[in-house]
SEVODO-312941 format. One line per field, with one value per residue (C-alpha): x, y, z. Coordinates in nm, 3 decimals, decimal comma. Example, Ala and Ser with C-alpha at 12.3 -4.5 7.8 and 13.67 -1.06 7.14 Angstrom:
2
east = (1,230;1,367)
north = (-0,450;-0,106)
up = (0,780;0,714)
# end
This chain:
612
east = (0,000;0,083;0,026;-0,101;0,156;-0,039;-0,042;0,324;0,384;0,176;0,354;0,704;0,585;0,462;0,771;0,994;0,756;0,830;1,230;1,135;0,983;1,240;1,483;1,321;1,295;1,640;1,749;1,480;1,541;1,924;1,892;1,970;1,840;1,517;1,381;1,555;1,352;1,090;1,023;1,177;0,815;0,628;0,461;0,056;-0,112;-0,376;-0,095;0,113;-0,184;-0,240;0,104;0,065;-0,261;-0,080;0,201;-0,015;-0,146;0,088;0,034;0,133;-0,053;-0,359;-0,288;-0,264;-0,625;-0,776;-0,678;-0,844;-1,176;-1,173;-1,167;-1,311;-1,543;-1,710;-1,525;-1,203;-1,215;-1,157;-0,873;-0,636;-0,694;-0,324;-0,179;-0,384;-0,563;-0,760;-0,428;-0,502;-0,779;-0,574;-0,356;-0,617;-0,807;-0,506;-0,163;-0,046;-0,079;0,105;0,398;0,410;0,462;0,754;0,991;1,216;1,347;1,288;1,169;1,479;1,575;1,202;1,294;1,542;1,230;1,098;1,445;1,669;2,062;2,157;2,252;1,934;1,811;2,116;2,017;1,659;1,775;2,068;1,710;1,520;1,717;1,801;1,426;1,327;1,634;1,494;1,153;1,248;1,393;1,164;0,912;1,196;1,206;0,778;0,793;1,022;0,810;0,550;0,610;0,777;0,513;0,304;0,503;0,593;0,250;0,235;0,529;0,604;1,008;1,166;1,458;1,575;1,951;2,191;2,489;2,805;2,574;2,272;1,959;1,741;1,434;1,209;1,032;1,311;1,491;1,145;1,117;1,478;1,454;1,113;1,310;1,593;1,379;1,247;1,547;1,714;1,404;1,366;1,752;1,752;1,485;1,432;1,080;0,990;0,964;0,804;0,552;0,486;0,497;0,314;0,024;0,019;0,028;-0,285;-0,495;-0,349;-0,444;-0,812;-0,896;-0,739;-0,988;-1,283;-1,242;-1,215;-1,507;-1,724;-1,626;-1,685;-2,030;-2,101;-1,929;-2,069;-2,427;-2,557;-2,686;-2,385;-2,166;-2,407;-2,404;-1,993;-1,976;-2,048;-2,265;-2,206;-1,931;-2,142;-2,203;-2,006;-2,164;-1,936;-1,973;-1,725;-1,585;-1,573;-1,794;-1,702;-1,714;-1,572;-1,823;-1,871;-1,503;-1,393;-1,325;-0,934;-0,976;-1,242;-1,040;-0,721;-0,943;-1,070;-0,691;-0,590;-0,805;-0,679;-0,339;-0,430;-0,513;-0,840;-1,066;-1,141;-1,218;-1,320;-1,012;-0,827;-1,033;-1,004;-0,606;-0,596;-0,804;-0,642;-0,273;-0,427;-0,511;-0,164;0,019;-0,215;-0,128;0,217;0,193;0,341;0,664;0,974;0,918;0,698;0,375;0,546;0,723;0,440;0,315;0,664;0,649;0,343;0,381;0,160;0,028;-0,343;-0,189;-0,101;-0,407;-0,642;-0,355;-0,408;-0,789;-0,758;-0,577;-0,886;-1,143;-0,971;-0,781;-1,062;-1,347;-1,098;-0,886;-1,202;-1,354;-1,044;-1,024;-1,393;-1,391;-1,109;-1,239;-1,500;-1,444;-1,208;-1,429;-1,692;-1,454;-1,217;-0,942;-0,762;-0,459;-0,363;-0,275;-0,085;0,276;0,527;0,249;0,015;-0,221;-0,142;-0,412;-0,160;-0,210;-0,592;-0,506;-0,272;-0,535;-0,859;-0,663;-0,479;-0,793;-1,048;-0,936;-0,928;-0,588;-0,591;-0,749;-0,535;-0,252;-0,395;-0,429;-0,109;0,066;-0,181;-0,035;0,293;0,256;0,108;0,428;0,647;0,469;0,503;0,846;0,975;0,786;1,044;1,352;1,306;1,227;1,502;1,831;1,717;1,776;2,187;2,257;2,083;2,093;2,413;2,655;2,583;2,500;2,788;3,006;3,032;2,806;3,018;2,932;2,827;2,513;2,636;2,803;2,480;2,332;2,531;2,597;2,189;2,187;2,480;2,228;1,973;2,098;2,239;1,926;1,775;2,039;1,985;1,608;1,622;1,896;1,616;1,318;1,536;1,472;1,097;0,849;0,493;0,350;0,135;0,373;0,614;0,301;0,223;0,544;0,540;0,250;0,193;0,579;0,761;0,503;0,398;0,762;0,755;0,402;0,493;0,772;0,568;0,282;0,424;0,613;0,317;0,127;0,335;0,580;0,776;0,872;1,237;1,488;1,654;1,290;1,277;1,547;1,531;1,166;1,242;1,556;1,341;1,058;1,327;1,433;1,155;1,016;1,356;1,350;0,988;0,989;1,336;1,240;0,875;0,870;0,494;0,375;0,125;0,268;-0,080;-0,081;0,321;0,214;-0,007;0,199;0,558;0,614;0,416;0,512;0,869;0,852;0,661;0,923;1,204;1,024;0,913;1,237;1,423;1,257;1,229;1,571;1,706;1,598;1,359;1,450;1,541;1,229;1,357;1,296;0,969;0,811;0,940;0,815;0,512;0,409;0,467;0,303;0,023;-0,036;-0,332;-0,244;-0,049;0,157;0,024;0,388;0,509;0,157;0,231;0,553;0,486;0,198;0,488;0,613;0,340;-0,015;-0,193;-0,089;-0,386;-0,369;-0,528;-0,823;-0,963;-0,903;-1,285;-1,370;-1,048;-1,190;-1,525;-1,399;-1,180;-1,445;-1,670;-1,377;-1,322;-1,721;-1,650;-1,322;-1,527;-1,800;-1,553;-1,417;-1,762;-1,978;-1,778;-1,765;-2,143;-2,174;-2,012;-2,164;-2,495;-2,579;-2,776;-2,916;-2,586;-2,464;-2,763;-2,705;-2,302;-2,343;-2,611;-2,319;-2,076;-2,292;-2,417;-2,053;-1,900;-2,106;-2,034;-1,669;-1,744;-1,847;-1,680;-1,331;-1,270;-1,428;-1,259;-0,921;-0,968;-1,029;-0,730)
north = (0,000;0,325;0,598;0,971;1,250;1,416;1,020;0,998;1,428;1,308;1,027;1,156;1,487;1,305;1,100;1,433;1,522;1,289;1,262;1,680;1,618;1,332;1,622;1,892;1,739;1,499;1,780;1,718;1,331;1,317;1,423;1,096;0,769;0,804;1,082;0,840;0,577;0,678;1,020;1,128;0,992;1,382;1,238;1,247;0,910;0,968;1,073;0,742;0,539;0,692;0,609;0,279;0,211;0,370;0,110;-0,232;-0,057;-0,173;-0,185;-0,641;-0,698;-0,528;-0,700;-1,017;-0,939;-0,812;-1,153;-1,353;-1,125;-1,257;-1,553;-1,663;-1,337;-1,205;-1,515;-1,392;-1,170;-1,461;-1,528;-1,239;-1,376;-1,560;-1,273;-1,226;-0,860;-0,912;-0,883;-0,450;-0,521;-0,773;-0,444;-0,187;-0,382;-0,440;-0,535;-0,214;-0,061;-0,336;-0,269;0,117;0,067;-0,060;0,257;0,115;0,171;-0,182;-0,522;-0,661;-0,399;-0,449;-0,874;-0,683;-0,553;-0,913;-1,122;-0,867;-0,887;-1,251;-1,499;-1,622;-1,249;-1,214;-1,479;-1,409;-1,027;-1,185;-1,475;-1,120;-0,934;-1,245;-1,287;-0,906;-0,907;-1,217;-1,063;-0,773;-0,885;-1,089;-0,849;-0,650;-0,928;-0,928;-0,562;-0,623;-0,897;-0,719;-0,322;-0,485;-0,685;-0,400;-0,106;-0,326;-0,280;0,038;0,283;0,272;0,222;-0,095;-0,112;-0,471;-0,508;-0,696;-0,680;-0,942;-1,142;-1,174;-1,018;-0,857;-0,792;-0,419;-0,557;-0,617;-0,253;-0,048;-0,206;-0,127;0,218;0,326;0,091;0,307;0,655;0,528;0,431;0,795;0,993;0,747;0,664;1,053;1,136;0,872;0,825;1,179;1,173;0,804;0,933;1,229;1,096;0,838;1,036;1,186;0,903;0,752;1,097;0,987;0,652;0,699;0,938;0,677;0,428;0,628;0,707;0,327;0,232;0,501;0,385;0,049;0,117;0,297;0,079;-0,304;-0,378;-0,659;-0,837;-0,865;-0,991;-1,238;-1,383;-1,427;-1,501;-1,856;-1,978;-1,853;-1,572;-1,323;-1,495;-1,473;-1,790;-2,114;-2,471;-2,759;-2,646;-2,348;-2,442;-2,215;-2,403;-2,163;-2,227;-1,924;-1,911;-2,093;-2,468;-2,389;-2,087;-2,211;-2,548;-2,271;-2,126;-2,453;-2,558;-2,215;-2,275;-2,629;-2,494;-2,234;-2,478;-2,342;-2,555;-2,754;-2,390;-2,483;-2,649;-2,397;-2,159;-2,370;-2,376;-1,965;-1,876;-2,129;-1,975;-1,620;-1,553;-1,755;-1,469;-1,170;-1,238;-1,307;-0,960;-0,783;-0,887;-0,695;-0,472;-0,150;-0,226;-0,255;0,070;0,297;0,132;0,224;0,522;0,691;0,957;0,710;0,395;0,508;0,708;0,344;0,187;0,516;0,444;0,054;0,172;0,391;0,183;-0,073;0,244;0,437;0,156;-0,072;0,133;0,272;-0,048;-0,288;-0,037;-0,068;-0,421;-0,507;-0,231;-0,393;-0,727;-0,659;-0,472;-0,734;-1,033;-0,875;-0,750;-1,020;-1,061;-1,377;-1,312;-0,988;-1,254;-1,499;-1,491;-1,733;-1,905;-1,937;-1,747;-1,493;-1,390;-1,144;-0,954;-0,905;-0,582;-0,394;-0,567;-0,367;-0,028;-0,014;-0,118;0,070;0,389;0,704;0,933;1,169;0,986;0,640;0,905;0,988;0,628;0,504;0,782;0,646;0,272;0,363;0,542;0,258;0,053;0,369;0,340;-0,030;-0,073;0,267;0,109;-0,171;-0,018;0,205;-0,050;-0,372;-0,095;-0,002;-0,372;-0,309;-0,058;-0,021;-0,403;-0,522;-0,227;-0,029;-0,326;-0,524;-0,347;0,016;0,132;0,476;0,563;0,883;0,996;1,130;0,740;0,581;0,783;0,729;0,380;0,375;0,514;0,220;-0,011;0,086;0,047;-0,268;-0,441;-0,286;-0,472;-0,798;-0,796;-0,656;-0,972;-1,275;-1,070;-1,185;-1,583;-1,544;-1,597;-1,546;-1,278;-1,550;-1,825;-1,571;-1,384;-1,757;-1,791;-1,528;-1,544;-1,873;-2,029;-1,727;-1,561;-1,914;-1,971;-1,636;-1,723;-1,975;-1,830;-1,504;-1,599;-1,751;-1,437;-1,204;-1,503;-1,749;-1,624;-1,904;-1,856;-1,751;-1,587;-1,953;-2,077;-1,779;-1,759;-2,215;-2,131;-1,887;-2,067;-2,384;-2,190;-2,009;-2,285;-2,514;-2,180;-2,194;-2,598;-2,674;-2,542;-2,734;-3,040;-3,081;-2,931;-3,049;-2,951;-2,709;-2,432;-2,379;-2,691;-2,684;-2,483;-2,691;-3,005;-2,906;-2,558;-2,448;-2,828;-2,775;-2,422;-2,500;-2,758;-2,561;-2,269;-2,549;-2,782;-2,459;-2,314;-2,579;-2,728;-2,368;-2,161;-1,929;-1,539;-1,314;-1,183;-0,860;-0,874;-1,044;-0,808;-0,485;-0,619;-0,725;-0,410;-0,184;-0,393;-0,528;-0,842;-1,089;-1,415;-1,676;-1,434;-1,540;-1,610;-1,252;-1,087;-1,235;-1,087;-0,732;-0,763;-0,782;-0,501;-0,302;-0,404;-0,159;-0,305;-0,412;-0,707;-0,723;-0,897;-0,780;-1,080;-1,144;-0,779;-0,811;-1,140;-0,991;-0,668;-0,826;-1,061;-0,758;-0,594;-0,890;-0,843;-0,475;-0,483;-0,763;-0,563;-0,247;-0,484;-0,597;-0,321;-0,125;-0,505;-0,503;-0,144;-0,229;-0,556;-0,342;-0,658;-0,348;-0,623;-0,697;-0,346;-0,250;-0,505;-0,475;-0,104;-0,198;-0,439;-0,097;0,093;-0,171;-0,302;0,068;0,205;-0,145;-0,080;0,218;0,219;-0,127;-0,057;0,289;0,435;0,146;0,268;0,643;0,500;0,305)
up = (0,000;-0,109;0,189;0,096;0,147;0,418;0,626;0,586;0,725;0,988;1,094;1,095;1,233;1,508;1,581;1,543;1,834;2,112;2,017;2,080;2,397;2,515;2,497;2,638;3,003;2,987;3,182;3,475;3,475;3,462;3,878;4,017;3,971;4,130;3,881;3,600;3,663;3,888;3,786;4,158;4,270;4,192;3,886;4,011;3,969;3,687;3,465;3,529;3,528;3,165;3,107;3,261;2,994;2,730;2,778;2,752;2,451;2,231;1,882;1,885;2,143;1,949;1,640;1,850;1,967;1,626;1,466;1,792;1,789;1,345;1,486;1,792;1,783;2,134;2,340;2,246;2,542;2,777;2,595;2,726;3,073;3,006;3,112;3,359;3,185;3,560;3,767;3,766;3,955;4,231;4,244;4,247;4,499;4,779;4,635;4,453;4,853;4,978;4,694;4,727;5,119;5,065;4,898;4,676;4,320;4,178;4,256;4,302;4,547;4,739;4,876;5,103;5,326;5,265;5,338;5,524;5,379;5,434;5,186;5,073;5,051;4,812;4,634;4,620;4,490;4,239;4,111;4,043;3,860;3,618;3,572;3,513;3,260;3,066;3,054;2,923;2,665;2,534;2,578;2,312;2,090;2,103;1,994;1,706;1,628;1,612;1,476;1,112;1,092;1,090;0,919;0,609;0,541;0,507;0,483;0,088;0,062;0,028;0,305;0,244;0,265;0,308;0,589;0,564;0,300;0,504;0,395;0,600;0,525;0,501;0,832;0,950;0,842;0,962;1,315;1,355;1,287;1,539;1,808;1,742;1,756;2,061;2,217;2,158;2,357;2,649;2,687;2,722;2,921;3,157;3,344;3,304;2,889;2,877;3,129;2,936;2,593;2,683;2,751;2,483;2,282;2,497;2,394;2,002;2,022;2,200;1,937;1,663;1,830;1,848;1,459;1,396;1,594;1,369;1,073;1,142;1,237;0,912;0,690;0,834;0,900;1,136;0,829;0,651;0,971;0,985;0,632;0,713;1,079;1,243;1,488;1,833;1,684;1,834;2,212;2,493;2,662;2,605;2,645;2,712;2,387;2,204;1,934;1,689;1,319;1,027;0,721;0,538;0,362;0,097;0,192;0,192;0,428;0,644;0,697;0,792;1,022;1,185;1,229;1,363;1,621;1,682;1,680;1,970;2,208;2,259;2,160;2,489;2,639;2,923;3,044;2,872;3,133;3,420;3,353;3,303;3,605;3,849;3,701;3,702;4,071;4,145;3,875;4,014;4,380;4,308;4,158;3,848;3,691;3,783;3,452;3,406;3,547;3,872;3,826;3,787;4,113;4,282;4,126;4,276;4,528;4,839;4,857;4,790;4,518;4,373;4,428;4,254;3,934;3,896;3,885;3,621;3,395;3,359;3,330;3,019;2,859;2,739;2,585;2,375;2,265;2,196;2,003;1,722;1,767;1,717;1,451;1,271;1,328;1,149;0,881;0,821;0,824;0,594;0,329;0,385;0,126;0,207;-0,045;0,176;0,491;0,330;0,420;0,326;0,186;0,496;0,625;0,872;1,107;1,242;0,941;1,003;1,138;0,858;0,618;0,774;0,820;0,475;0,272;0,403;0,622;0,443;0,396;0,650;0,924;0,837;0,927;1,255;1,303;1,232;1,415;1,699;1,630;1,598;1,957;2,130;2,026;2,155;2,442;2,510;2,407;2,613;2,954;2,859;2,789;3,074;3,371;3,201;3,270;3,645;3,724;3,566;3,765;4,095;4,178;3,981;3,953;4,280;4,475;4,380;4,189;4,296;4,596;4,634;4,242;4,159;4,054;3,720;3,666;3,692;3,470;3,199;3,281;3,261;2,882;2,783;2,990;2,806;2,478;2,575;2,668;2,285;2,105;2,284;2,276;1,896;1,844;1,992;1,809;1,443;1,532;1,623;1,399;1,537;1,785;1,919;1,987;2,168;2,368;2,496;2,581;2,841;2,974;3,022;3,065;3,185;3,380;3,542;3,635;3,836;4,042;4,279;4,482;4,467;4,555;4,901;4,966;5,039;5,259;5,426;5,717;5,719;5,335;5,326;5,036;4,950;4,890;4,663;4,495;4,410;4,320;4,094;3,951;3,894;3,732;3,496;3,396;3,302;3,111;2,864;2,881;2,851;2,468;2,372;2,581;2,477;2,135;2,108;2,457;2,462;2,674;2,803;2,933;3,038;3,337;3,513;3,437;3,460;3,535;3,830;4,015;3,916;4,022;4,398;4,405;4,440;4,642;4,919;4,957;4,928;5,216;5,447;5,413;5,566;5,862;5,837;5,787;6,053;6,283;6,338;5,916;5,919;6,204;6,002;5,673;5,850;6,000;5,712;5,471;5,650;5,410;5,520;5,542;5,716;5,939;6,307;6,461;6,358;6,427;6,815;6,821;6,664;6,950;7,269;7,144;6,972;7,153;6,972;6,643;6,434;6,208;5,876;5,818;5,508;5,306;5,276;5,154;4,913;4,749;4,696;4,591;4,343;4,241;4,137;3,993;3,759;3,665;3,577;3,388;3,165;3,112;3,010;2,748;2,609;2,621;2,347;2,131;2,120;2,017;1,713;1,638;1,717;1,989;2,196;2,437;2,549;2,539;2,792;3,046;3,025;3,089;3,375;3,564;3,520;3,629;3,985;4,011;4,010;4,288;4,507;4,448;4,554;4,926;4,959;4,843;4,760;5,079;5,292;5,105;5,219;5,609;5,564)
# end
């Protein structure tokens, strides 16, 4: 596709913008480390929770969920429950307080409140860092992945090339380039210009959204996404299987379809459900991964400050978001053109996407659009290179290495950090070759590695930084084995079998074969954090000493709360699917449950959250 001049002025004049803006305020964030990486904790909490949604808007994981809405249709919003998308709520509900209590710079540098300074606290803090490093970078490799994918199809030169005789490709060449513009504004500016860049780009891409959603409307009828659609597309109900039977393609496409769906591991969805909600509130209490979701929550200026950002992540991210993917989804499955997807002589339903917006989006608006895209990725890939380098140098370099460095030092050492962790991520995103195999990867193996020893360490006393850091070993390692060892394994399925055994494994035999932490530790940790749980041994201790000391027991108004919350983060994500379908029905009762569930949270959590 051939883009109009005034698409292409658009897009570069809004990249020329936030390399601007990265500039402007590198002065501001070049302090010390904690305005590097945490803004110097002024930032106030609806702009980082914009941030925050801007950042898990990112332009693969939308074209992941664009090709899943084509084909599983209104039950595809279950589907992003691998990550878990419900874990905001766990942290709006109680855990983002419990976090922000704690007044650190990174997750590694948090398990010292939990585990003191011994040597399994060293461990734990060495197990950490390894982990958020790996992430990172293969949340890198998912954006590279992903942006070439995308750009190919639509900027108009043809960058192949070829470097010490191997070719690279224009997808290739393209992501390479926004990485790199992205790179140069947030290794410059630190926290401050992602924050503020990224909100921008969240006003871009709602406005992108809202533009799609419109013209899907006007341009696909209920009639004719009928005549294409299969039975039970446009239902959110479920049985024992999916039952969604592709019919209305040609016999070659509709038997692609069929065998996509097969491929996903889907089709039994209600084991597939079963396996994702028992891993989910395991990953959700454990709480986020040592990346960028937990740094906005470290970042806030208190710890209700934390808790009002993880809320409004779920209540301006969604609307938005579903509107372009149902829009797309549509649009695409009425004027579907099934030579546009095929890539390397498949299908690609990754492609659903590019297809929709270059086909049927006028100039002009397609520019506003794909400026809107493009930020999402920015915004997704700049939360990453931002939080990976924070791990380098607080918790290797001036931990280990250098504890009398200077503040200038770590700076700079944080821009060659930064770039470092680009290269490697870019350098893993060459050998992968689908968004969805590598997004199951991580949520599913790596993420699933990381719940069991976190879990225990918010509930259970007696759990102690060697059963952290063998719990954590184990599940890093059966998430980079499980794929080599068991080629064929669904890594769906790997969890429950494998990874989450293997991973309670070590956190249990590494625990109990040592003695427990220090007290002075656990009674600090305890009373500042206030967790619920197992904690009765260090609740009668912080007692002797502190009678007036009140022990937490809102464990049964967190479960409900976050119950509810799961009900009205769903309904967010459906109400503005059934708008487009036109399904009004739906749309009425979703926005009665938003409505009902939003004044219960309400008086039971946010007015029990201002007495607390």
């Amino acid at each position: 596709m051939k883009l109009a001049g005034i698409d292409i002025t658009i897009i570069f004049g809004y990249l020329a913008l936030t390399v601007i803006l990265g500039f402007w305020i590198s002065k501001r964030a070049s302090k010390n480390l904690d305005s590097y990486f945490l803004g110097g904790r002024s930032l106030p909490w609806y702009m980082l929770g914009l941030s925050n949604a801007s950042g898990m808007f990112d332009i693969t994981g939308t074209m992941w969920m664009v090709a899943i809405m084509f084909i599983y249709g209104v039950k595809s919003v279950f589907i992003p429950w691998l990550w878990p998308v419900w874990n905001q709520v766990i942290l709006m509900v109680f855990l983002a307080v419990w976090m922000r209590r704690s007044n650190v710079l990174t997750g590694a540098e948090w398990l010292k409140t939990r585990f003191g300074e011994g040597l399994g606290a060293r461990m734990s803090h060495i197990s950490v860092v390894v982990f958020a490093l790996v992430a990172v970078i293969g949340f890198i490799a998912y954006s590279f992945e992903g942006i070439g994918k995308f750009s190919v199809m639509f900027l108009p030169w043809d960058l192949s090339t070829s470097v010490a005789g191997i070719k690279i490709s224009s997808e290739r060449v393209y992501a390479l380039i926004i990485m790199g513009i992205t790179t140069l504004y947030v290794v410059k500016g630190g926290m401050y210009s992602v924050v503020l860049t990224e909100v921008l780009q969240f006003v871009v891409m709602t406005i992108s959204c809202i533009i799609i959603g419109i013209i899907a409307i006007r341009m696909v009828s209920p009639d004719q996404l009928d005549a294409v659609v299969p039975d039970g597309w446009k239902n959110l109900a479920f049985g024992w299987n999916i039952n969604i039977e592709w019919s209305s393609f040609p016999q070659s496409i509709n038997q692609a379809l069929n065998d996509k769906i097969g491929a996903d591991g889907y089709e039994l969805f209600s084991i597939f459900l079963m396996i994702v909600i028992f891993r989910g509130i395991l990953v959700s209490i454990a709480g986020p991964i040592p990346g960028y979701d937990m740094q906005r929550v470290l970042a806030t200026r208190t710890p209700k400050e934390s808790a009002l950002m993880s809320w409004l992540v779920s209540a301006v991210l969604f609307i938005p978001r579903y509107l372009m993917i149902a829009g797309l989804a549509v649009i695409a499955l009425v004027y579907f053109n099934p030579e546009s997807l095929m890539s390397e002589g498949a299908l690609d339903f990754e492609k659903v996407l590019p297809f929709a917006l270059s086909n049927f989006i006028p100039a002009g608006v397609l520019g506003i659009i794909l400026a809107g895209l493009i930020a999402a990725f920015m915004s997704t890939f700049a939360a990453n290179v931002n939080a990976g380098p924070a791990y380098i140098v607080n918790d290797i370099y001036k931990k280990f290495i250098n504890p009398d460095a200077g503040e200038k030092r770590l700076i700079r050492l944080s821009y060659i950090s930064s770039v470092a962790m680009v290269i490697i991520g870019i350098t893993v995103g060459f050998y992968v070759s689908s968004i969805n195999n590598l997004l199951q990867w991580i949520t599913a193996a790596l993420f699933g590695g990381y719940a069991a020893a976190n879990f225990l360490k918010w509930i259970w006393w007696r759990f102690n930084g060697h059963g952290y850091f063998w719990g954590m070993v184990a599940g890093l390692l059966a998430s980079l084995l499980i794929p080599k060892l068991f080629p064929d394994l669904s890594i769906i399925l790997a969890f429950p079998i494998v990874i989450l055994p293997v991973s309670t494994a070590g956190s249990l035999l590494g625990c109990l074969l040592t003695r427990p932490d220090d007290m002075t530790v656990l009674k600090s940790f305890y009373q500042n954090v206030r967790p619920w749980g197992f904690w009765e041994p260090v609740n009668r201790e912080v007692l002797k000493d502190n009678p007036d000391f009140k022990k937490n027991r809102a464990f049964k108004r967190d479960l409900v709360n976050s119950l509810v919350g799961v009900i009205w983060q769903m309904m967010l994500i459906v109400a503005p699917i059934y708008l487009i379908i036109r399904n009004f029905r739906g749309l009425i009762i979703s926005v009665v449950l938003i409505a009902l569930t939003s004044i219960f949270l309400k008086f039971n959590w946010y007015n029990k959250l201002e007495e607390d």
